[in-house]
C-alpha positions as CSV (number, residue, x, y, z in Angstrom):
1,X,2.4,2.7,-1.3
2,X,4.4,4.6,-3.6
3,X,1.4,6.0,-5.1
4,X,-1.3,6.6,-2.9
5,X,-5.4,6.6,-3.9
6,X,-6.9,10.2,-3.9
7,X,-9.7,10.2,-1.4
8,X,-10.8,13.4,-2.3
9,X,-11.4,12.0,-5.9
10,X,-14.6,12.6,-7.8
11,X,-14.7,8.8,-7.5
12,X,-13.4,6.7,-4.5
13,X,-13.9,3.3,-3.3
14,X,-12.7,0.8,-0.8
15,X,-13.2,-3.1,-0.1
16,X,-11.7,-5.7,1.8
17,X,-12.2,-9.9,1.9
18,X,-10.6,-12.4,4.2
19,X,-9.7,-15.5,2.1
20,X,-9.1,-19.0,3.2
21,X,-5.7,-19.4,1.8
22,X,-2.1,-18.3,2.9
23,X,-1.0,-14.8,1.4
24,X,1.6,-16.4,-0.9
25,X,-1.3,-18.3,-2.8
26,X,-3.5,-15.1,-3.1
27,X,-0.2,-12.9,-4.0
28,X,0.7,-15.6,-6.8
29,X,-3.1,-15.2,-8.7
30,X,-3.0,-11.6,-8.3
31,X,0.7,-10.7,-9.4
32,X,0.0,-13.4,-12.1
33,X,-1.0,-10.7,-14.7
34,X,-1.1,-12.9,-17.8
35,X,-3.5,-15.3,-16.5
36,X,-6.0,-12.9,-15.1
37,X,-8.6,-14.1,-17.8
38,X,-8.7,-17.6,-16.7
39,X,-10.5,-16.3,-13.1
40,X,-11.9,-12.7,-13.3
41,X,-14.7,-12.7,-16.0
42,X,-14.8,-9.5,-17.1
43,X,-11.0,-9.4,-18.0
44,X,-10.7,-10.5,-21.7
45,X,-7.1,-9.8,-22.3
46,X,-4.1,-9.2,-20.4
47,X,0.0,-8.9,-21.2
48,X,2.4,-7.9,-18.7
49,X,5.3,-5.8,-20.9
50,X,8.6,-7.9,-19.7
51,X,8.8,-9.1,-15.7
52,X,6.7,-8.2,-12.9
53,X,8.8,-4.9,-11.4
54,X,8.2,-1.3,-10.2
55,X,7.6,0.3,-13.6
56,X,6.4,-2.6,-15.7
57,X,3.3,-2.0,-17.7
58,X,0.6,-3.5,-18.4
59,X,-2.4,-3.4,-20.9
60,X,-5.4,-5.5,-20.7
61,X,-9.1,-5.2,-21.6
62,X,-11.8,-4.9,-18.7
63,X,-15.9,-4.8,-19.4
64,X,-14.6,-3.8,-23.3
65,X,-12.7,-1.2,-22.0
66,X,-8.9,-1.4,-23.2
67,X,-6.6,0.2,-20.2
68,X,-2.7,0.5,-20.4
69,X,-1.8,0.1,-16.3
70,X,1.9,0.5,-14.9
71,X,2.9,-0.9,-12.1
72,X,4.0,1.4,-9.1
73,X,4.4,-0.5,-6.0
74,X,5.4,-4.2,-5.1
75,X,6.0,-5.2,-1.7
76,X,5.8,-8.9,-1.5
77,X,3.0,-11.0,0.1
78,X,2.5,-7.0,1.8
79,X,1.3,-4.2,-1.2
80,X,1.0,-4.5,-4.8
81,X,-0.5,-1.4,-6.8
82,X,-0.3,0.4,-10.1
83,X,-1.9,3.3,-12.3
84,X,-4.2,3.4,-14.8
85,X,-5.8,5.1,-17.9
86,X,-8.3,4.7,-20.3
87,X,-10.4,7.6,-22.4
88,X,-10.6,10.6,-19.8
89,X,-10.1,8.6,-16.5
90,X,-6.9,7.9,-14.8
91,X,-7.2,5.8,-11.4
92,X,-4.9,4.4,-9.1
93,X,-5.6,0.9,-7.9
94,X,-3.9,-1.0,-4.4
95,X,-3.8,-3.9,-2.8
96,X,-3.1,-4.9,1.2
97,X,-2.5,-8.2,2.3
98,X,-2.4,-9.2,5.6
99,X,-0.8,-12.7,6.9
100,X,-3.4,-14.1,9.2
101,X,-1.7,-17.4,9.9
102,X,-3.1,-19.4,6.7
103,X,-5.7,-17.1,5.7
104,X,-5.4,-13.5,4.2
105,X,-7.3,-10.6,4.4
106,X,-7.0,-8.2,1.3
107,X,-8.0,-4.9,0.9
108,X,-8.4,-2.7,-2.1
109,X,-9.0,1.1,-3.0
110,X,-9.1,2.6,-6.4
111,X,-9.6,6.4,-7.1
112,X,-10.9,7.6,-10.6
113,X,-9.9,11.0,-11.7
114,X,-10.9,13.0,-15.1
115,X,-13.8,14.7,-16.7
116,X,-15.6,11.2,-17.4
117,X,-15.8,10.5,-13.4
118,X,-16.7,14.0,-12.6
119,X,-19.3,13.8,-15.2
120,X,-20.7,10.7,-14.6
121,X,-20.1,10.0,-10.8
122,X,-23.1,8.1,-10.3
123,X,-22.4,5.9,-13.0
124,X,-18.6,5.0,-12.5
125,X,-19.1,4.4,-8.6
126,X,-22.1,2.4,-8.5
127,X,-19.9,0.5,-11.2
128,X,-16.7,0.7,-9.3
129,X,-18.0,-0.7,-6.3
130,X,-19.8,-3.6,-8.0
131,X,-16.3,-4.8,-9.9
132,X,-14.5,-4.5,-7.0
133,X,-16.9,-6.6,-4.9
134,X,-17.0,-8.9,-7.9
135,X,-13.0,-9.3,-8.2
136,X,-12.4,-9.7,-4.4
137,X,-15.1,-12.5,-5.1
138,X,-13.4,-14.1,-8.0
139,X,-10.2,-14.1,-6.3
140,X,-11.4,-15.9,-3.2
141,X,-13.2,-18.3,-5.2
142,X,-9.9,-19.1,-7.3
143,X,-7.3,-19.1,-4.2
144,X,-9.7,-21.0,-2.3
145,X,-10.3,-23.7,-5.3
146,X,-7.2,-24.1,-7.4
């Protein structure tokens, strides 16, 4: 990764899902900025700023939260990640894939950084771990049922 997560960060979380459907399908949904509202129910809006690249941003609205993301890694069908930042939090956010022969096992870290995670730690990593769960969930459910 060209940015890595910060596991000393006042939050930190990690999960990972095996999914019944080859890498390139899961890679397609999850690189597929535009259309993650159609799949991940708490994402309301999201616009990738020109093409999918190293660099691009990315704004979209999670849970009511508006975020502005950029993209920092892509490594097709192998790591896809970017950086993110909403009112006092920045986190970084990275995906794995692993080619198991027609099924894919993805894993996913996120740190969260500022004074709103150090103050509220509890909060944002109960919260964190819950929408992650949730996401790897949603993802499996849409690569698996297209």
């Amino acid at each position: 990764m060209n940015v890595p997560v910060n596991h000393s960060a006042p939050v930190y979380h990690s999960e990972e899902i095996t999914i019944n459907a080859p890498v390139e399908q899961v890679w397609d949904i999850l690189t597929k900025i535009d259309e993650w509202p159609e799949w991940q129910a708490a994402v309301s809006e999201a616009r990738l700023e020109g093409s999918l690249r190293e660099g691009a941003t990315f704004k979209w609205k999670a849970a009511g939260t508006s975020l502005t993301s950029q993209i920092h890694t892509i490594r097709q069908y192998r790591e896809f990640g970017w950086t993110g930042k909403a009112i006092g939090t920045s986190a970084v956010h990275n995906w794995y894939f692993a080619d198991l022969g027609g099924q894919t096992k993805l894993r996913v870290e996120e740190s969260l950084e500022g004074f709103l995670p150090k103050l509220l730690k509890g909060f944002f990593q109960k919260t964190l771990a819950k929408g992650m769960r949730t996401n790897l969930e949603e993802l499996k459910h849409e690569a698996e049922n297209p």
